[in-house]
C-alpha positions in Angstrom: -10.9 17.2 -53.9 -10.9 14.6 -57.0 -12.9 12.4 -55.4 -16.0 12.3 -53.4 -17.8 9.8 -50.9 -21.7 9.7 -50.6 -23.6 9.5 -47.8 -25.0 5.9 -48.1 -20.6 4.8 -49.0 -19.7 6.7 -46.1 -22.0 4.7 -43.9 -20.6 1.8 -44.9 -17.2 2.5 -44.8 -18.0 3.3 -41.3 -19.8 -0.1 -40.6 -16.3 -1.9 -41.9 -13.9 -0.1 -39.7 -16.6 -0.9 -36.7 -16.3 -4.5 -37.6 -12.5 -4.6 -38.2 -11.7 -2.6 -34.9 -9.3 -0.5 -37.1 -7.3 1.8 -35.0 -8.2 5.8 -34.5 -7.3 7.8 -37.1 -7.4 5.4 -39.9 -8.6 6.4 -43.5 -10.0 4.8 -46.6 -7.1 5.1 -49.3 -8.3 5.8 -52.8 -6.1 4.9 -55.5 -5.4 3.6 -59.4 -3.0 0.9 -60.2 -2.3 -0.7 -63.7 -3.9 -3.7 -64.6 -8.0 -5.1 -65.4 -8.9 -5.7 -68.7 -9.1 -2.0 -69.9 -5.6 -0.9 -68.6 -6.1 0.5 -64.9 -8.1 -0.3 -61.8 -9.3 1.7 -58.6 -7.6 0.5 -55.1 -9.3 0.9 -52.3 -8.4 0.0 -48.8 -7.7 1.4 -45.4 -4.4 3.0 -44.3 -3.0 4.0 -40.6 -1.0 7.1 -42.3 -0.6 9.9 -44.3 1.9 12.3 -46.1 2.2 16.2 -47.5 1.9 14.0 -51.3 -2.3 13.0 -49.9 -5.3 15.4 -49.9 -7.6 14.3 -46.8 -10.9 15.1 -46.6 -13.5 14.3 -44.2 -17.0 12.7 -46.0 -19.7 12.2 -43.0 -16.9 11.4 -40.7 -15.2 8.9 -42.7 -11.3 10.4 -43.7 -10.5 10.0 -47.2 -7.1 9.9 -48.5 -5.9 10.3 -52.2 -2.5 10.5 -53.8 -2.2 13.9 -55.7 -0.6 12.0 -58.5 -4.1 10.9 -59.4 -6.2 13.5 -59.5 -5.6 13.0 -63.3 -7.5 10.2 -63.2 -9.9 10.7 -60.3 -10.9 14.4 -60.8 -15.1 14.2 -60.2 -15.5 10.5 -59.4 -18.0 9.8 -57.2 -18.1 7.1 -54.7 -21.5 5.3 -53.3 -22.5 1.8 -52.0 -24.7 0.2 -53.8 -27.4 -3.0 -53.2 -28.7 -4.7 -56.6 -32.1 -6.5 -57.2 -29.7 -9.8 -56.8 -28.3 -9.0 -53.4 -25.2 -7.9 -54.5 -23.5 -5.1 -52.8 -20.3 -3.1 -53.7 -19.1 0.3 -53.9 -19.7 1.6 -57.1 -17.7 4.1 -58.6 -18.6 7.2 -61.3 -15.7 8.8 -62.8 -16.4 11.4 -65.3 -13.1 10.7 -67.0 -13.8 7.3 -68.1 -13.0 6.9 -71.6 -13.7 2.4 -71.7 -14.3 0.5 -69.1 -15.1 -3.6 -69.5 -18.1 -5.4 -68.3 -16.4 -5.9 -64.7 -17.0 -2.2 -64.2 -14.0 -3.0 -62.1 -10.9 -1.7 -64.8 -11.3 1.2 -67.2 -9.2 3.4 -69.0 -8.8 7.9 -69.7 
């Protein structure tokens, strides 16, 4: 698996689908798309299916879902939730394969 999901994220991810009242059997969906300042960004939301072209794994309950095409760009990222000194909150992610990313920490390129 390219990808994996902390403790503290997974927590969190399970707080959200609490609060949402997503149905059973819904996953988090990691993904890149094309666009942010350095050429591509991570995408990640909440989907009701999967296919045979996913790799599911399970992350302290929480079902993650990931596209084979991008293990490419995924391969050893590491996804937590983080709190700042300023309040802020956000899932932060660390991705080995990172060649640029801009001050956002929200686009980066391989």
């Amino acid at each position: 698996m390219p990808v994996t999901l902390t403790e503290t994220a997974a927590s969190e991810v399970k707080r959200i689908l609490g609060e949402q009242s997503v149905p059973d059997g819904t996953v988090l969906r990691v993904g890149v798309k094309g666009g942010g300042c350095s050429g591509f960004s991570y995408d990640l939301n909440f989907d009701s299916e999967t296919s045979e072209k996913d790799r599911v794994t399970d992350f302290f309950g929480v079902k993650l879902a990931i596209e084979k095409k991008f293990d490419p760009y995924l391969d050893g990222t590491v996804i937590d939730f983080v709190t700042n000194d300023l309040g802020q909150r956000g899932f932060k992610f660390t991705n080995p394969n990172v060649v640029k990313s801009c001050g956002c920490g929200s686009s980066f390129s391989v």
